[in-house]
N, C-alpha and C positions, 0 to 999 in steps of 0.2 A: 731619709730626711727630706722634708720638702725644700721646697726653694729658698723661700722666707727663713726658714729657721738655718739653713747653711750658710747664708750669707751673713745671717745675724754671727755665727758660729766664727766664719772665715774675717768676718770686721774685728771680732773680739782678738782672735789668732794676729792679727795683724798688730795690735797693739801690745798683747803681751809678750810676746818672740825678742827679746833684745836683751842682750849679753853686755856682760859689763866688758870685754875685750874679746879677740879674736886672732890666731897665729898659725904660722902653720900643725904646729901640732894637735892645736884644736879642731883643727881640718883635719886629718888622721882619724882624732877619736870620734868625731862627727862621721862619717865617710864608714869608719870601720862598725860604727855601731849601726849604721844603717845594714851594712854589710852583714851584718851577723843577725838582725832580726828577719832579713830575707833569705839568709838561706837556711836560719832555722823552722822558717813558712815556706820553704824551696819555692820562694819566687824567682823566676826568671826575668831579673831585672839589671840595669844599667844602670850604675850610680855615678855621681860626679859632683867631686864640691869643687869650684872656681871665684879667680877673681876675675876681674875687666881683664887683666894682662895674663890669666894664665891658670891650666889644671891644679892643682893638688890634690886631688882623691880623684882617683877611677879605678870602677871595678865593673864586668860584665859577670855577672854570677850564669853558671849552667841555665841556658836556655837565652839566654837575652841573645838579642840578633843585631847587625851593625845598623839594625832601623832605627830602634830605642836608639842607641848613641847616636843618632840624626836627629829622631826627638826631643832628646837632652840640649844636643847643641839648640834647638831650637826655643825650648821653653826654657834655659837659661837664658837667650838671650832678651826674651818676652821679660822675664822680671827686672831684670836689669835696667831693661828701656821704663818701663814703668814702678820700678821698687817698689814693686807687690809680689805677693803669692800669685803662681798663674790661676790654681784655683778659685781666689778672691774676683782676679779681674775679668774671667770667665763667666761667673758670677755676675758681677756688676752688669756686665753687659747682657748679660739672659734677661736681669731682673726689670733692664734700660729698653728691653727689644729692639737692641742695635746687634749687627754683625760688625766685630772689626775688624773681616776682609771686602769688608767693603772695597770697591776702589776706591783709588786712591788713599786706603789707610795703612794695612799692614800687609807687607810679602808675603804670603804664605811658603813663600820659600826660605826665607828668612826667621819665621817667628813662629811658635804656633800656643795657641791657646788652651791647653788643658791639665789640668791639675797636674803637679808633681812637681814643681821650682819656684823653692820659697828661699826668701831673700835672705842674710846672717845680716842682720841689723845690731849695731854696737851704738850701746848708749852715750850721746852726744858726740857720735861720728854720723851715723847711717850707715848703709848699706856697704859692706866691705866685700860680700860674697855672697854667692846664692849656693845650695844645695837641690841637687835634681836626683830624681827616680824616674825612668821610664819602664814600664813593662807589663804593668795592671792597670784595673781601672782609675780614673783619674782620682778619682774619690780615694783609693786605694795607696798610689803611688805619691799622693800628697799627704797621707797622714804617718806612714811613716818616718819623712821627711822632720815633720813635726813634733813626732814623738822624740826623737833622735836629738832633735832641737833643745828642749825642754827636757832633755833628761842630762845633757850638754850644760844646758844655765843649771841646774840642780847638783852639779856637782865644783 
């Protein structure tokens, strides 16, 4: 997909992603369904749904390594700060020809910018929790994210 049309794509995603509520059990069926469409792809990946204050899903399925859960911890906290998809604001910024490690912007020790941590946005709250994937490509570890999401609101 080109640039143009992913972002088009990720601006859409961005608006339709919101739940009429969100709890811990939700976090479970979310987390677990991620869970299960990766290992039935036997991807080796690191899942994790979080608030501001705290885990509630994590899983390292065969193969994921404690880097991914460094990159999780990092691009959860990228959406958080910006309450976006990382792949959105990754995005944004390709389309902008900015880097946002620039100095003086973002730690890269702290944050990092690559697909796979999209926000749980609850209708006439915001952002309660993000959902991350690390282990595949960005493009990769942000749609299932997504799919997980939207199959979450559908039930």
């Amino acid at each position: 997909m080109n640039g143009d049309a992913w972002l088009a794509r990720l601006e859409a995603e961005h608006l339709e992603l919101e739940l009429p509520g969100f709890d811990r059990a939700d976090a479970w069926r979310l987390g677990s369904s991620i869970a299960e469409r990766a290992l039935a792809a036997s991807h080796p990946v690191a899942i994790d749904v979080r608030t501001a204050s705290g885990v509630l899903f994590h899983a390292s399925l065969p193969g994921a390594t404690a880097d991914n859960d460094e990159w999780v911890r990092r691009k959860a906290a990228t959406a958080f700060r910006f309450e976006t998809s990382t792949a959105l604001l990754e995005a944004r910024f390709v389309a902008g020809g900015r880097d946002m490690f620039e100095p003086g912007w973002l730690d890269p020790a702290e944050y990092a910018v690559a697909g796979g941590a999209v926000p749980v946005r609850v209708t006439g709250v915001g952002v309660v929790a993000v959902a991350t994937v690390s282990g595949l490509a960005s493009e990769d570890d942000h749609d299932l994210v997504v799919q997980a999401i939207r199959d979450l609101r559908g039930s």
